[in-house]
C-alpha positions in Angstrom: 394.7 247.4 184.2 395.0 250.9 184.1 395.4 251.1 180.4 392.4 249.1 180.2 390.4 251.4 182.4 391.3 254.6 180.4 390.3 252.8 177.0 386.8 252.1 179.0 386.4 255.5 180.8 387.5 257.2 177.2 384.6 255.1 175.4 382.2 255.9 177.7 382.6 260.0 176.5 382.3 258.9 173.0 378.8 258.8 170.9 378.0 254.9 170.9 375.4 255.4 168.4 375.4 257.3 164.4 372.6 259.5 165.6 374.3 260.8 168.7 376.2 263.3 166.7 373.5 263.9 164.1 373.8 261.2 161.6 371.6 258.7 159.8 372.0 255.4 161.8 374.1 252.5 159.5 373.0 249.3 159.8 370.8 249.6 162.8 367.0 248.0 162.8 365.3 249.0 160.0 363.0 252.2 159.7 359.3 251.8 159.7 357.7 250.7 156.9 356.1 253.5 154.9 352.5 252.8 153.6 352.6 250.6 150.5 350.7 252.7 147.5 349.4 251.1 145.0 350.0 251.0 141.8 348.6 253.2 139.3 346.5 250.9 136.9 348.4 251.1 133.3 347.1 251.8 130.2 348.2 248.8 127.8 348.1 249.9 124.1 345.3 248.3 122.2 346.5 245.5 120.2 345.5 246.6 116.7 344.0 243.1 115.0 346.5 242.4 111.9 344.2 243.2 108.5 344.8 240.1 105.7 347.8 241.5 102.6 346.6 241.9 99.6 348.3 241.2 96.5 347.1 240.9 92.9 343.7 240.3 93.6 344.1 238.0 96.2 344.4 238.4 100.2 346.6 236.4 102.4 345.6 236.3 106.2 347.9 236.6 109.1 350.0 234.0 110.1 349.5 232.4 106.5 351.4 231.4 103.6 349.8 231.8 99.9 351.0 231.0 96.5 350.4 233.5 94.2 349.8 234.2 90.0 351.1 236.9 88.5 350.3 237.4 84.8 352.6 240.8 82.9 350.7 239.6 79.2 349.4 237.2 77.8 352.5 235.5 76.9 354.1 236.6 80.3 353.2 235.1 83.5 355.2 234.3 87.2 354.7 232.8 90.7 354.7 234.7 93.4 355.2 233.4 97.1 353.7 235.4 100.1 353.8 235.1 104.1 351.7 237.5 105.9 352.8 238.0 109.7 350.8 237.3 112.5 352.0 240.8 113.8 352.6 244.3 112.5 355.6 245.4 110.3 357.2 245.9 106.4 357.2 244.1 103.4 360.6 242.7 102.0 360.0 241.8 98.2 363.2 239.0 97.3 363.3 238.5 93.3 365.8 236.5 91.9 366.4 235.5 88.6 365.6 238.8 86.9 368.9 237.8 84.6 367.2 234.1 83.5 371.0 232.4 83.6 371.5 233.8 87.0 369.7 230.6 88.8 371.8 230.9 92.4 369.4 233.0 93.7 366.6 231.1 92.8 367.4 228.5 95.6 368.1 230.9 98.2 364.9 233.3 97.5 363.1 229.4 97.6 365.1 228.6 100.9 364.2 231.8 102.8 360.5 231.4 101.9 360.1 228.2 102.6 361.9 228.3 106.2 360.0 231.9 107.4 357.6 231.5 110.1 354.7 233.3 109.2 353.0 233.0 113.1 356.0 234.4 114.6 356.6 236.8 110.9 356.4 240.7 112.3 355.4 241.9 108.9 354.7 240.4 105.2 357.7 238.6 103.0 356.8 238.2 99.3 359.7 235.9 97.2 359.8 236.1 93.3 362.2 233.3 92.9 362.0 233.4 88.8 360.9 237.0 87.4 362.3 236.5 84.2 360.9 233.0 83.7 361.7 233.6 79.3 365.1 233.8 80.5 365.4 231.4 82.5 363.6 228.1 81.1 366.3 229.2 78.2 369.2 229.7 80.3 369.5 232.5 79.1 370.0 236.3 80.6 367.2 238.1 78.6 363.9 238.6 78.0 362.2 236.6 74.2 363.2 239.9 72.4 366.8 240.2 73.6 366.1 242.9 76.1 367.9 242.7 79.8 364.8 243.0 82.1 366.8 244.4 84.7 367.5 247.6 82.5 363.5 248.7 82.1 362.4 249.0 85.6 360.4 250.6 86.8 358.7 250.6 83.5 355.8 251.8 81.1 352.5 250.9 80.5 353.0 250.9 76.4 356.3 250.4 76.0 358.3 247.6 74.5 357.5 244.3 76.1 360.5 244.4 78.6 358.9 247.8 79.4 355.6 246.6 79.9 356.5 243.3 81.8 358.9 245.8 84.4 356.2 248.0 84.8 353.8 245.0 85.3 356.1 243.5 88.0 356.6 246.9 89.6 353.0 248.0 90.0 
């Protein structure tokens, strides 16, 4: 008993509450509620409308898929697949084939096309699966006058005809 009544009369001398000696209650009931502001009203970037790509002569609108001509010559000709985005962004250009016996790529450039999205495409993707088509309908790694393609890039308006297709393709 008389421990017990020195634990209680030694209690009652000491702060019962956080505040008593100067500190922030813990746990307590909650502080009132300061006054709600609102918001400030945002300013949202303008959504810039997507203009159509264009690409020799033609234009392919956004979210779309075109099939394209190109023509180096008169002997000299290509396909060219695009995919315009439905949003914003860069333009990846995939050849393949530029060696005409080198046909792996041609499936892959083909596959990557033909799986893109163009709604959900941020940006334009243009595939060249064959861009040395002499080459390859001859299985064969150059141009018709035994010139490696790959070697005249970017090339010249009136130079030899692996010059003048390069610069063609470039441009």
């Amino acid at each position: 008993d008389d421990a017990a009544s020195k634990r209680s009369s030694s209690a009652d001398t000491r702060p019962t509450r956080a505040n008593d000696v100067g500190l922030p209650p813990v746990g307590g009931p909650p502080a009132p509620a300061a006054t709600k502001k609102k918001a400030p009203a945002r300013d949202f970037p303008t959504v810039t409308p997507v203009e159509p790509f264009k690409l020799l002569g033609s234009e392919v609108p956004p979210g779309e898929v075109r099939q394209l001509s190109w023509f180096a010559n008169q002997h000299y000709s290509g396909v060219e697949s695009a995919a315009h985005g439905s949003k914003p962004g860069k333009v990846l250009c995939v050849t393949a084939a530029i060696h005409g016996d080198e046909i792996n790529g041609v499936e892959i450039a083909r596959r990557v096309f033909y799986r893109t999205k163009p709604k959900s495409l941020a940006g334009t993707l243009v595939v060249v699966p064959i861009t040395n088509l002499h080459g390859f309908e001859r299985s064969y790694r150059y141009l018709a006058d035994r010139r490696d393609l790959n070697r005249y890039f970017p090339g010249i308006v009136d130079g030899s005809s692996a010059a003048r297709i390069a610069h063609s393709f470039f441009t």
